[in-house]
Each structure stands twice: as C-alpha cells, then as structure tokens.
PDB file of N, CA, C and O in Angstrom:
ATOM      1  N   UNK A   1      11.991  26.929  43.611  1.00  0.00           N
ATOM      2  CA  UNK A   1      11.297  25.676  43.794  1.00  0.00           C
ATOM      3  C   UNK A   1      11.953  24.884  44.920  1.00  0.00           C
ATOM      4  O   UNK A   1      13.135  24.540  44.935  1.00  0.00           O
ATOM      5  N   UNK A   2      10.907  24.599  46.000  1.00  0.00           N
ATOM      6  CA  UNK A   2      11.589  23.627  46.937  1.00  0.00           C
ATOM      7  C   UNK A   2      11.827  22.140  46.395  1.00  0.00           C
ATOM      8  O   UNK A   2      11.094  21.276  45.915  1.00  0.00           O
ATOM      9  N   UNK A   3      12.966  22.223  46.644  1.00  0.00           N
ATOM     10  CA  UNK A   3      13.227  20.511  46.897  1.00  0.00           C
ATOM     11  C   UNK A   3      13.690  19.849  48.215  1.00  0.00           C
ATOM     12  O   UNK A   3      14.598  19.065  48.490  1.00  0.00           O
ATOM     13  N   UNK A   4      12.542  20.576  49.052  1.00  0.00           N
ATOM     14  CA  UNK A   4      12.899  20.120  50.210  1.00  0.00           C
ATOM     15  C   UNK A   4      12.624  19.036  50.701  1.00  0.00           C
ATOM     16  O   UNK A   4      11.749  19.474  51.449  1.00  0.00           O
ATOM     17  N   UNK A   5      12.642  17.476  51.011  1.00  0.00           N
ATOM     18  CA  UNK A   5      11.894  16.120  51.413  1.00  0.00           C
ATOM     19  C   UNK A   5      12.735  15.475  50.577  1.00  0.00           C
ATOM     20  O   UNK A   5      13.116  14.393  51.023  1.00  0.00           O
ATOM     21  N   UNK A   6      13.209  15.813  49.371  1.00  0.00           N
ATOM     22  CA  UNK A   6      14.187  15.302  48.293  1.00  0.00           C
ATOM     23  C   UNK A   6      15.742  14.483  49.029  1.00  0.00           C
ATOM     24  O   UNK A   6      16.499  15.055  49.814  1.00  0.00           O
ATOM     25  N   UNK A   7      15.918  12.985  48.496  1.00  0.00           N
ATOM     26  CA  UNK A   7      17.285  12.890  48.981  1.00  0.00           C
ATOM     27  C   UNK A   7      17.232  11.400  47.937  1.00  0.00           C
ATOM     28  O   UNK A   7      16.490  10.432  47.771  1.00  0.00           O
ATOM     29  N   UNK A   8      18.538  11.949  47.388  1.00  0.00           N
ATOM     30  CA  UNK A   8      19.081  11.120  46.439  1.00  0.00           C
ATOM     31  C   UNK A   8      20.257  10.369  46.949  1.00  0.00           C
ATOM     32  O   UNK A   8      21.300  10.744  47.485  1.00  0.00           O
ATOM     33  N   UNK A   9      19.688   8.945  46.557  1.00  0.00           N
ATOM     34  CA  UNK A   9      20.669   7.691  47.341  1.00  0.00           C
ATOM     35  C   UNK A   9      21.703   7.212  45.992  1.00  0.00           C
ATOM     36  O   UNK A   9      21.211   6.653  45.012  1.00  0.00           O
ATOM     37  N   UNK A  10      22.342   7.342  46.034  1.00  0.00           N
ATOM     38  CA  UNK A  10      23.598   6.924  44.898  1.00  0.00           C
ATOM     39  C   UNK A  10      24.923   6.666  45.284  1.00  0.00           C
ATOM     40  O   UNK A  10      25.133   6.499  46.486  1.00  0.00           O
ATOM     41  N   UNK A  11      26.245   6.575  44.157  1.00  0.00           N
ATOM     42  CA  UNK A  11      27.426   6.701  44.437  1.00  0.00           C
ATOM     43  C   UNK A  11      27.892   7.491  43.695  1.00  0.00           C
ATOM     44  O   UNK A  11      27.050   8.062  43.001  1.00  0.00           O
ATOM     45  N   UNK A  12      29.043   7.816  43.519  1.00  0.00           N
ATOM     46  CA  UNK A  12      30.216   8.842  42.046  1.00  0.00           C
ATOM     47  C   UNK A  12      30.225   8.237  41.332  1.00  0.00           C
ATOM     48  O   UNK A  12      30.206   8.858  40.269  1.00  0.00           O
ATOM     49  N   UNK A  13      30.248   7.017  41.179  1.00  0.00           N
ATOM     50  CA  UNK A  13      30.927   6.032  39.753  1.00  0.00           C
ATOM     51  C   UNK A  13      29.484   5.432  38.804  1.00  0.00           C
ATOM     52  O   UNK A  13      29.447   5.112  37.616  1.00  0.00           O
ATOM     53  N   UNK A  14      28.704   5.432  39.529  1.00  0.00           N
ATOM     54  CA  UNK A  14      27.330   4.961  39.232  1.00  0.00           C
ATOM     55  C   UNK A  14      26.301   5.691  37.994  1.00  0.00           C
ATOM     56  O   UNK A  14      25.424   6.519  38.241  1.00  0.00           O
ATOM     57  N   UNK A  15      26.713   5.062  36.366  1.00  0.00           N
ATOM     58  CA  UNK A  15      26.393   5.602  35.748  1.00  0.00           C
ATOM     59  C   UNK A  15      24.926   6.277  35.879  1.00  0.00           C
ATOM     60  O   UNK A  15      24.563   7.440  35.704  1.00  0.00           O
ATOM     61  N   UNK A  16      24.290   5.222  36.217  1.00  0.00           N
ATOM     62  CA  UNK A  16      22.534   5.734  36.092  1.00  0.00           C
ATOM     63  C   UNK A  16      22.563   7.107  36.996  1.00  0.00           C
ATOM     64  O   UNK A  16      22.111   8.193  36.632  1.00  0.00           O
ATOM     65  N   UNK A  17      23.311   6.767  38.489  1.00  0.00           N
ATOM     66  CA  UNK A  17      23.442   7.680  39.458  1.00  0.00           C
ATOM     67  C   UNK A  17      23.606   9.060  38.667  1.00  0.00           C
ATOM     68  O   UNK A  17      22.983  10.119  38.747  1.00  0.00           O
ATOM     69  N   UNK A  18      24.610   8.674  37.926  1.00  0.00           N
ATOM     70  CA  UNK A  18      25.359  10.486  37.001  1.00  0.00           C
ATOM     71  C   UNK A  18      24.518  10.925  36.138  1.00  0.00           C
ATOM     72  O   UNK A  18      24.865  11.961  35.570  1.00  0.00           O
ATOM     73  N   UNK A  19      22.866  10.190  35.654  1.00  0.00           N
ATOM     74  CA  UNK A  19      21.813  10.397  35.022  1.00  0.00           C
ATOM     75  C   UNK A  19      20.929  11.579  35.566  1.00  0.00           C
ATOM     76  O   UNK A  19      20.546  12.625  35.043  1.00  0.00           O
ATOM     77  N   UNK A  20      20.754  11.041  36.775  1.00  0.00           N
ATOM     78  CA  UNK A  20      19.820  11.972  37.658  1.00  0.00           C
ATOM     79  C   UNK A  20      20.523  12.943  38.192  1.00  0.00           C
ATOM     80  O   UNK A  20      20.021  14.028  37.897  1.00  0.00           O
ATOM     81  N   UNK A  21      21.844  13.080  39.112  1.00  0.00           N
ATOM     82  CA  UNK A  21      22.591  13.970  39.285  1.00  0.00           C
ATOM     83  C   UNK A  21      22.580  15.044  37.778  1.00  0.00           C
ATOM     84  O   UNK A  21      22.307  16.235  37.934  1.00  0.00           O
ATOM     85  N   UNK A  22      22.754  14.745  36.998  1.00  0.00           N
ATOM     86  CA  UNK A  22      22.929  15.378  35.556  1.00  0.00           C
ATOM     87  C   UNK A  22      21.227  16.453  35.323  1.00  0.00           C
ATOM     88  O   UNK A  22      21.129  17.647  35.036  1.00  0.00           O
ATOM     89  N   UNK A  23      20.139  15.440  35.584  1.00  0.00           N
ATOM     90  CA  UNK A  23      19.250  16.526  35.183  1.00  0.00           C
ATOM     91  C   UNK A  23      18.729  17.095  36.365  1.00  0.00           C
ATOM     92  O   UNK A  23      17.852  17.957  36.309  1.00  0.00           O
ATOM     93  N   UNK A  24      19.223  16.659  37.494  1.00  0.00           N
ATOM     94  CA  UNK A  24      18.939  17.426  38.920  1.00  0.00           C
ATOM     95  C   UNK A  24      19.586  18.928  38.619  1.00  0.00           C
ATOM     96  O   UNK A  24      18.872  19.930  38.593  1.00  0.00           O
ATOM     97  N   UNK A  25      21.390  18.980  38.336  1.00  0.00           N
ATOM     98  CA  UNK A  25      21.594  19.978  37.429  1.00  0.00           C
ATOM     99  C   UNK A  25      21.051  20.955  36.818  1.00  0.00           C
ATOM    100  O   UNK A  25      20.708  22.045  37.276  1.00  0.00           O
ATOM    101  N   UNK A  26      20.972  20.540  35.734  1.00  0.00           N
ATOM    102  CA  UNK A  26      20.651  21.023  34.314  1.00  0.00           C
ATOM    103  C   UNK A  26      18.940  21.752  34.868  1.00  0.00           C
ATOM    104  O   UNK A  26      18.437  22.569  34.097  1.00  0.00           O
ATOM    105  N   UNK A  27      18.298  21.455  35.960  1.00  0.00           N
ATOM    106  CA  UNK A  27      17.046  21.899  36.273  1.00  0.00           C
ATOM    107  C   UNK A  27      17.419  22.787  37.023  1.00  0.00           C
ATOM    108  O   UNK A  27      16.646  23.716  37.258  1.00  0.00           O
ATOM    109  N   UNK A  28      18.655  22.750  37.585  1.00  0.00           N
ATOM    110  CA  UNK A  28      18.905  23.642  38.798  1.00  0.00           C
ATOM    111  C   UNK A  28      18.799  23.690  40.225  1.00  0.00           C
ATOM    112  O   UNK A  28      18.870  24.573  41.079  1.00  0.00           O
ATOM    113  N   UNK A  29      18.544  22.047  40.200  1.00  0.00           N
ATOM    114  CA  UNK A  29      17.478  21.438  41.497  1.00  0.00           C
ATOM    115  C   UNK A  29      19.132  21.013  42.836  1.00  0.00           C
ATOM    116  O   UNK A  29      20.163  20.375  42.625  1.00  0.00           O
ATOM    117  N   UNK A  30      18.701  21.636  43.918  1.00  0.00           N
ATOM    118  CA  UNK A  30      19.661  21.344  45.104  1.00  0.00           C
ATOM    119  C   UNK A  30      19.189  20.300  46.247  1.00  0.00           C
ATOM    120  O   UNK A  30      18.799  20.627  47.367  1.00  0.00           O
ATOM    121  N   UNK A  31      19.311  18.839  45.697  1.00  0.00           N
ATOM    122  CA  UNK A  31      18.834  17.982  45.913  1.00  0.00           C
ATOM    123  C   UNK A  31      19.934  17.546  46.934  1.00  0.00           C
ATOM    124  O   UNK A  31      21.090  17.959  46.844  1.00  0.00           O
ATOM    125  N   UNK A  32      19.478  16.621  47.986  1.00  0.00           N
ATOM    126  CA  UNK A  32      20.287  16.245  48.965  1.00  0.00           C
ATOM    127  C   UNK A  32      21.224  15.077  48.343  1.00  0.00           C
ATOM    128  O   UNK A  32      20.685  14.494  47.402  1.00  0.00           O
ATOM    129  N   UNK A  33      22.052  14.787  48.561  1.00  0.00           N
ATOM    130  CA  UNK A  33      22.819  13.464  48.259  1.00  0.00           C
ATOM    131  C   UNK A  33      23.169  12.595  49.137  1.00  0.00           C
ATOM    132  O   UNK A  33      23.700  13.147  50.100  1.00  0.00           O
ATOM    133  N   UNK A  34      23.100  11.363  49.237  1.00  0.00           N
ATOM    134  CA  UNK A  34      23.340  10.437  50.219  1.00  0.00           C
ATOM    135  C   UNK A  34      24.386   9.635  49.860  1.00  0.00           C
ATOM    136  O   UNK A  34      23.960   8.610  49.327  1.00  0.00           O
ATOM    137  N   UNK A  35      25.493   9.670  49.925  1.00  0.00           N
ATOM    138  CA  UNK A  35      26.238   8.572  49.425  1.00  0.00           C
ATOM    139  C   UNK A  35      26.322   7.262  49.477  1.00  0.00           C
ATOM    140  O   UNK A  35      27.294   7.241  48.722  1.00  0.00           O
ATOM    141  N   UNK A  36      26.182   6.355  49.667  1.00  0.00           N
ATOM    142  CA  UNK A  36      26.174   4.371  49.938  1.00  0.00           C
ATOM    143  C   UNK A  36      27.239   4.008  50.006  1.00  0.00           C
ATOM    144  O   UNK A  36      27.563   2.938  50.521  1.00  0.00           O
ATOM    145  N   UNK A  37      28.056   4.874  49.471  1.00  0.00           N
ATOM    146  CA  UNK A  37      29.543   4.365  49.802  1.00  0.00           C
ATOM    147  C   UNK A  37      30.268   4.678  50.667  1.00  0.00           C
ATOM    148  O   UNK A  37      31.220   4.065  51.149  1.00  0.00           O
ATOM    149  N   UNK A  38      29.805   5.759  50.931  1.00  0.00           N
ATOM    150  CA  UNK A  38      30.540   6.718  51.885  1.00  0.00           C
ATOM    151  C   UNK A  38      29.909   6.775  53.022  1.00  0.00           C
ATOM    152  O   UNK A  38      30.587   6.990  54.026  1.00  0.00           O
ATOM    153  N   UNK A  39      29.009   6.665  53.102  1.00  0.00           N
ATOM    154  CA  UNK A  39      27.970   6.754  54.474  1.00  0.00           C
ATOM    155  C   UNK A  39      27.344   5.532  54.724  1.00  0.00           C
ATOM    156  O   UNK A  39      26.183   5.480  54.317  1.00  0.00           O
ATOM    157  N   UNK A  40      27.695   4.723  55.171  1.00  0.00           N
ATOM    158  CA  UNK A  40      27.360   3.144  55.603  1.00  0.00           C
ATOM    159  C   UNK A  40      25.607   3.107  56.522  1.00  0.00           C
ATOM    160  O   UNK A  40      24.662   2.325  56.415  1.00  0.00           O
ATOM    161  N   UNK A  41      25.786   4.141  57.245  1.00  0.00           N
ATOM    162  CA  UNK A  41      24.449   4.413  57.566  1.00  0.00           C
ATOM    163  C   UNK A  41      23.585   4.352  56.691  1.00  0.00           C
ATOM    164  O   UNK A  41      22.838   3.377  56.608  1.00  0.00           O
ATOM    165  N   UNK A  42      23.498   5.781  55.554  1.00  0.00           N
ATOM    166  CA  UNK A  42      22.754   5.566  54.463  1.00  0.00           C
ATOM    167  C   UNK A  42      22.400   4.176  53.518  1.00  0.00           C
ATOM    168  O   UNK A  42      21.257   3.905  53.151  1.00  0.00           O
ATOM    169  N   UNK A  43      23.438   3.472  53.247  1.00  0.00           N
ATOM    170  CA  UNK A  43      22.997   2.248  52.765  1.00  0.00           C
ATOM    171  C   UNK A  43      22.475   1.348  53.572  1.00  0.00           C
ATOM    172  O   UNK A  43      21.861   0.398  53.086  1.00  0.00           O
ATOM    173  N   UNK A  44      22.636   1.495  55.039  1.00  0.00           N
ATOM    174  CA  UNK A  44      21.557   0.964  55.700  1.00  0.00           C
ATOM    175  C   UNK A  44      19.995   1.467  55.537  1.00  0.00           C
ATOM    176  O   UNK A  44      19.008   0.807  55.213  1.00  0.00           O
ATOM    177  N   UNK A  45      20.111   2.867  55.872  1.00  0.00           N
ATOM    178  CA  UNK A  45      18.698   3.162  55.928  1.00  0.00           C
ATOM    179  C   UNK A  45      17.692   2.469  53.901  1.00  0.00           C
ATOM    180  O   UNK A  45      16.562   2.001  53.763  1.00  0.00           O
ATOM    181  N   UNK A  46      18.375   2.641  53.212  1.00  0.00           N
ATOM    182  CA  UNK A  46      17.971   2.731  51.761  1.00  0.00           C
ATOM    183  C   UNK A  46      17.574   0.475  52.081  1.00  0.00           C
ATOM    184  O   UNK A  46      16.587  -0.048  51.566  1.00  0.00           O
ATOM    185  N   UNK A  47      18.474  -0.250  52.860  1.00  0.00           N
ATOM    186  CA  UNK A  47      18.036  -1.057  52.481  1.00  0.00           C
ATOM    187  C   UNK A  47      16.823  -1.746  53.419  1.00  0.00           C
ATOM    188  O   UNK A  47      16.170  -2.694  52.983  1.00  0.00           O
ATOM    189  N   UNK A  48      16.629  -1.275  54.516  1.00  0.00           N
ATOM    190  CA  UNK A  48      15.731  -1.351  55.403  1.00  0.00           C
ATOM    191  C   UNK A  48      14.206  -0.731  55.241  1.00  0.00           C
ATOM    192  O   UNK A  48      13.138  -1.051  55.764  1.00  0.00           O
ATOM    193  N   UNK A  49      14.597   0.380  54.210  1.00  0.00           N
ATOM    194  CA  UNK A  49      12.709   1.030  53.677  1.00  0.00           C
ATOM    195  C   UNK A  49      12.676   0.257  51.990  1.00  0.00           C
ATOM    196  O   UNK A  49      11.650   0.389  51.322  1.00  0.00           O
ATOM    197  N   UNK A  50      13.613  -0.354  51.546  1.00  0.00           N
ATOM    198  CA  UNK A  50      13.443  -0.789  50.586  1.00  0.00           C
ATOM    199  C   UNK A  50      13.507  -2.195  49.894  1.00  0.00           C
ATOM    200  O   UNK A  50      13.027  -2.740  48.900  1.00  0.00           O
ATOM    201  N   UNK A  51      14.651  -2.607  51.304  1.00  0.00           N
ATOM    202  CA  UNK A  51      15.083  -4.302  50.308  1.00  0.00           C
ATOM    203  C   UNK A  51      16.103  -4.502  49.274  1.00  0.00           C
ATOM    204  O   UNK A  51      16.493  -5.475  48.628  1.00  0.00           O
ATOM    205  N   UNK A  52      16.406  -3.250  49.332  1.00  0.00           N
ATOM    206  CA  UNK A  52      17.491  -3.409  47.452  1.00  0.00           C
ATOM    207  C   UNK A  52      18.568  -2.626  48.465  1.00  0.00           C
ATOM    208  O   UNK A  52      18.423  -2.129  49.582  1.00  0.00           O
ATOM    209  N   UNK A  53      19.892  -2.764  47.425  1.00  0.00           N
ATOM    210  CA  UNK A  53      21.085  -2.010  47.492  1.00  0.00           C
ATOM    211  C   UNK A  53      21.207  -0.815  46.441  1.00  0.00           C
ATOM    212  O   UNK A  53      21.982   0.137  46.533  1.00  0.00           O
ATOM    213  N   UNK A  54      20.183  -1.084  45.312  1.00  0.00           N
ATOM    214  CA  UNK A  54      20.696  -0.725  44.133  1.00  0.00           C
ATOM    215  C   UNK A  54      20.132   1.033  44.469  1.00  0.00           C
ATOM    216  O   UNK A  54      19.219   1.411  45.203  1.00  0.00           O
ATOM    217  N   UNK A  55      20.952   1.723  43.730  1.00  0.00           N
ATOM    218  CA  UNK A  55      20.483   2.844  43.669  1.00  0.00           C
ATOM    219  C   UNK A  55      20.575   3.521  41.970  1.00  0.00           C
ATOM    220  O   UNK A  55      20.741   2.633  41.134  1.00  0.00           O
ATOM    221  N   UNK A  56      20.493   4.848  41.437  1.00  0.00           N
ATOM    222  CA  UNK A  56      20.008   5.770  42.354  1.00  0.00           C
ATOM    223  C   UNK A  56      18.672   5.270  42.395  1.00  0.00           C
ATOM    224  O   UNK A  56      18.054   4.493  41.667  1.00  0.00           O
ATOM    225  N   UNK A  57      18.316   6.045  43.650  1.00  0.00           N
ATOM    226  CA  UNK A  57      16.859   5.816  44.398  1.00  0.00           C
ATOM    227  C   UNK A  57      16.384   7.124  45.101  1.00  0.00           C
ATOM    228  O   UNK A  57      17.157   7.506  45.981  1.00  0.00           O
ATOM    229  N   UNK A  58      15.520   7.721  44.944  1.00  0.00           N
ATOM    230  CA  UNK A  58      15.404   9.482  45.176  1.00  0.00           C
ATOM    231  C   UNK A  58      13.907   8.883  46.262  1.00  0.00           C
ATOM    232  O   UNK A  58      13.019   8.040  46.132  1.00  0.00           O
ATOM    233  N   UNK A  59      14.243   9.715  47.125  1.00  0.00           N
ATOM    234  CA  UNK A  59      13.974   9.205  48.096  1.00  0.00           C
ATOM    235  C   UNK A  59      12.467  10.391  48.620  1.00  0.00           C
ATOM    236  O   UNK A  59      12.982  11.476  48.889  1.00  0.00           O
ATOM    237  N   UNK A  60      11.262  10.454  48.773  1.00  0.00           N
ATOM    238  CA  UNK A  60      10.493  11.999  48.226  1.00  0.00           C
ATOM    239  C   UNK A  60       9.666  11.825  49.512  1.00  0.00           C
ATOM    240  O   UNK A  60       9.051  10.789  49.766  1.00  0.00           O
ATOM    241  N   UNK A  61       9.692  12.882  50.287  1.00  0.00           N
ATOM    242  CA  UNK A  61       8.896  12.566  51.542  1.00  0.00           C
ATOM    243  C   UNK A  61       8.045  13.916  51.788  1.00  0.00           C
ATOM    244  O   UNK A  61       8.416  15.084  51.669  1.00  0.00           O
ATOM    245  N   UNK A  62       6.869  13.431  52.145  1.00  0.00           N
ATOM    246  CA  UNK A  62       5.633  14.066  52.144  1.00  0.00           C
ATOM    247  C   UNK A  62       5.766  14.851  53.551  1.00  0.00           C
ATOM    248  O   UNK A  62       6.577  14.535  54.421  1.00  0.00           O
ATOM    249  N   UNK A  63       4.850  15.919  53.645  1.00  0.00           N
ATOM    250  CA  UNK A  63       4.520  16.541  54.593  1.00  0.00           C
ATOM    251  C   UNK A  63       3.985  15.805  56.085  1.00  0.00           C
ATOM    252  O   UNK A  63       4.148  16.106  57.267  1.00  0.00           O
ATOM    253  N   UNK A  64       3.433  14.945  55.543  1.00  0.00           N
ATOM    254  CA  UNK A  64       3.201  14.295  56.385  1.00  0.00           C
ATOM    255  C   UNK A  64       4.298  12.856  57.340  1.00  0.00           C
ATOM    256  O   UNK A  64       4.236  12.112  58.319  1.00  0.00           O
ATOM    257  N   UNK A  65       5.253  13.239  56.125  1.00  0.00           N
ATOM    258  CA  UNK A  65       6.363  11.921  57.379  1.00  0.00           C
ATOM    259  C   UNK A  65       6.832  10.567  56.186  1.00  0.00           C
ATOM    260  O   UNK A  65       7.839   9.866  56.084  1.00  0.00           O
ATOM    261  N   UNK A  66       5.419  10.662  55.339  1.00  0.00           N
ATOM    262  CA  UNK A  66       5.607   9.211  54.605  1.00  0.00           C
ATOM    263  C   UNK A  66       6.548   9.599  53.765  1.00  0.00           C
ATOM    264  O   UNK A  66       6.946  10.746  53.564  1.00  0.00           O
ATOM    265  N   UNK A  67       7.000   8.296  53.126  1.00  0.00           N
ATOM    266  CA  UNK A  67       8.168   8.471  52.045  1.00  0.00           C
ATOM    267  C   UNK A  67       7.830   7.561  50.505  1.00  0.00           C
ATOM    268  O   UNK A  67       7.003   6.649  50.496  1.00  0.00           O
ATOM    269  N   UNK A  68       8.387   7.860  49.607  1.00  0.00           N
ATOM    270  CA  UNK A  68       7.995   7.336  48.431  1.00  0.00           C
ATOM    271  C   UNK A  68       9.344   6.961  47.772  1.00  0.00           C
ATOM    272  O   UNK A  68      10.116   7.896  47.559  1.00  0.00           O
ATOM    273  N   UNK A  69       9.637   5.998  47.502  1.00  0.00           N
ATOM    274  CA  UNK A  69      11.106   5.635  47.299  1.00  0.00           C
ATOM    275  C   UNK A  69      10.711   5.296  45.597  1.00  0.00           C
ATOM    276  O   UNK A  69       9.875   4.515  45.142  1.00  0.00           O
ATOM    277  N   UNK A  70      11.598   6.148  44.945  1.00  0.00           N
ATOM    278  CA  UNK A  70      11.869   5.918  43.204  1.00  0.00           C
ATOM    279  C   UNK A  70      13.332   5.228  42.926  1.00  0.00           C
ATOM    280  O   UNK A  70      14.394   5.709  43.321  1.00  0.00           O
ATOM    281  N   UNK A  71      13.192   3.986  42.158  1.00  0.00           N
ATOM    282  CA  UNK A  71      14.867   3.378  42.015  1.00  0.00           C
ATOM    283  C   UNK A  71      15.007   3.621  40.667  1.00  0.00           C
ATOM    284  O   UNK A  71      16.181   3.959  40.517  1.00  0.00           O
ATOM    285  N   UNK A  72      14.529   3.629  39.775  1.00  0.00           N
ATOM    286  CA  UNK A  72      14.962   3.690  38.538  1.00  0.00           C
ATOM    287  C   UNK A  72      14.935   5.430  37.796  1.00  0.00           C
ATOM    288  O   UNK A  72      14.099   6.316  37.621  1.00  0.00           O
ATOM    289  N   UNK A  73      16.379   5.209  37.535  1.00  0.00           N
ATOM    290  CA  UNK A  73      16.684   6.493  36.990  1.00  0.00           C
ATOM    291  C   UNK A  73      15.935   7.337  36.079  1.00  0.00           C
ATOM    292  O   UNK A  73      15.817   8.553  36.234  1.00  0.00           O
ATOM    293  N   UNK A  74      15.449   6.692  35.156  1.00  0.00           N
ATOM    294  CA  UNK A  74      14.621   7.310  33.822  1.00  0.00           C
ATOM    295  C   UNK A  74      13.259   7.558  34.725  1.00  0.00           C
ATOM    296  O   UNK A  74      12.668   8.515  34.225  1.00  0.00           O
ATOM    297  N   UNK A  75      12.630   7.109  35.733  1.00  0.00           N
ATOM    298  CA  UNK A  75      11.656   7.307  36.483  1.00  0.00           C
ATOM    299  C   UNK A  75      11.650   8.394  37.550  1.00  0.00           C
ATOM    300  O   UNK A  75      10.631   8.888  38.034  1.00  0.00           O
ATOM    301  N   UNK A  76      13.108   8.758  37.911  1.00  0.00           N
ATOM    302  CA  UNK A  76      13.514   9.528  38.883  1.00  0.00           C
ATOM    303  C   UNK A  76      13.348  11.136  37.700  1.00  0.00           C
ATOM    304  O   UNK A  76      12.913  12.270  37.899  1.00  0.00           O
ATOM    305  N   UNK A  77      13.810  10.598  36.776  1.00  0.00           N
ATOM    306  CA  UNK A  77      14.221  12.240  36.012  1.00  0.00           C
ATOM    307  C   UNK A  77      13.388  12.546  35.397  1.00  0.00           C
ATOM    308  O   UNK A  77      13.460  13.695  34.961  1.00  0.00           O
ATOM    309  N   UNK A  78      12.046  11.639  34.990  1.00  0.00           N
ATOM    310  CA  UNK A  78      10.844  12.116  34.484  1.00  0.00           C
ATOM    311  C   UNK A  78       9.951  12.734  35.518  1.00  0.00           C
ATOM    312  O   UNK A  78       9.059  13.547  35.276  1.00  0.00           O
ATOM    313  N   UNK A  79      10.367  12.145  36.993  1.00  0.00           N
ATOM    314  CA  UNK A  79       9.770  12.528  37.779  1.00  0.00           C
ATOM    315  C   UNK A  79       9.952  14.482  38.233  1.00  0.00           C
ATOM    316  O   UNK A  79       9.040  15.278  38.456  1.00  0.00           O
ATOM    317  N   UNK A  80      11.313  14.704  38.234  1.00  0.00           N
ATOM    318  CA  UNK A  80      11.986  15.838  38.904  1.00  0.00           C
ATOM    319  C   UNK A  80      11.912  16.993  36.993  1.00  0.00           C
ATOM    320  O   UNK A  80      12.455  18.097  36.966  1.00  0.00           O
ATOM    321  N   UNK A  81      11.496  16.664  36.254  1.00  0.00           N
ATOM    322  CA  UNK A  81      11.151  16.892  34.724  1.00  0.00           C
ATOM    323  C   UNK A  81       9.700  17.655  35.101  1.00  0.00           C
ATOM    324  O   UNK A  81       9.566  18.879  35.080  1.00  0.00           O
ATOM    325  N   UNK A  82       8.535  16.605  35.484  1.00  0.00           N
ATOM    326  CA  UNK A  82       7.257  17.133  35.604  1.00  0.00           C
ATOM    327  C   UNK A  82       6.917  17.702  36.692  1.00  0.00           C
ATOM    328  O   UNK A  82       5.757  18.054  36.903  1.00  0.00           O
ATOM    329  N   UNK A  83       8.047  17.897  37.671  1.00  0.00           N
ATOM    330  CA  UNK A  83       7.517  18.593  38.544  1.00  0.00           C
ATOM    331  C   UNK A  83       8.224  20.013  39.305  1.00  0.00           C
ATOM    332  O   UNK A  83       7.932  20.549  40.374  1.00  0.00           O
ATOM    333  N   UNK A  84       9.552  20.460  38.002  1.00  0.00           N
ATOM    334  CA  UNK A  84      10.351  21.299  38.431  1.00  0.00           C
ATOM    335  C   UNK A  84      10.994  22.204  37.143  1.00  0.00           C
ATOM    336  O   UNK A  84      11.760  23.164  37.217  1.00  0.00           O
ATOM    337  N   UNK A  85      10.277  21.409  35.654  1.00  0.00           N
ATOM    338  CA  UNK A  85      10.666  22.147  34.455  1.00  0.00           C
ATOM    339  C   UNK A  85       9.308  23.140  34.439  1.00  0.00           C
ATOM    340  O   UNK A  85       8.139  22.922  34.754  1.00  0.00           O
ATOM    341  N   UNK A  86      10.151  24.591  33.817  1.00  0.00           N
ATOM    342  CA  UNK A  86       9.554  25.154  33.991  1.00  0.00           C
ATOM    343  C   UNK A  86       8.449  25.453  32.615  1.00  0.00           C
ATOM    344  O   UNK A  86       7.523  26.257  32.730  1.00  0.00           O
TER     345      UNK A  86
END
C-alpha cells in the first residue's frame, strides 16, 4: 500500500503525536515524518497552510498538487484505519 503524498507533522514527546505514529506502525504504514522541532522549516510550512502550531497533523496530498491537512489525532488514525486496514 502506497503511502505516498503522506507526511506527518509532529514531535517525540507529543503524546497524541505517539498515537498516530503508534497505529501508522501497528498498520505497517511508512509514513514520512516531519519534525517541528527539529526542522524549523517544517513548522513553518505546517503554519502557513494551516494557522496552528499544533500538531500531529498528517498532511495527505492528492495527485493533483492539493493538500488536505488532518490535526486531530483520533481523526488522523481513523483516517489511515479506513484506508490501509486490511
């Protein structure tokens, strides 16, 4: 299963973050990671398509270029649930 367009905006310490990392996992899914802490860029780009700091925020971009930004965790893992459990 591709998870290619996939990029997950988070940190290490960030419980919700260790939510989605956890069933990105457990699915088997090789999802990109962006750090905010570590990559100052990235928390630029996350707050310029979005307005928030907060993450995680899985970031899902279409074939076509557009992007669909998910911030809430339980929304992120229901999401990567219905579209990657088998």
């Amino acid at each position: 299963m591709s998870t290619q367009g996939l990029s997950l905006y988070h940190y290490g310490s960030c419980p919700f973050c260790v939510r989605v990392r956890v069933a990105a996992d457990r699915l088997g899914l090789d999802i990109e990671l962006r750090d905010i802490q570590l990559d100052r860029e990235r928390l630029r780009e996350l707050v310029e398509a979005t307005g928030r700091q907060t993450v995680p925020c899985l970031r899902v971009e279409a074939e076509s270029g557009d992007a669909e930004w998910m911030h809430e965790s339980t929304e992120i893992v229901r999401y990567l649930e219905e579209r990657f459990a088998s």
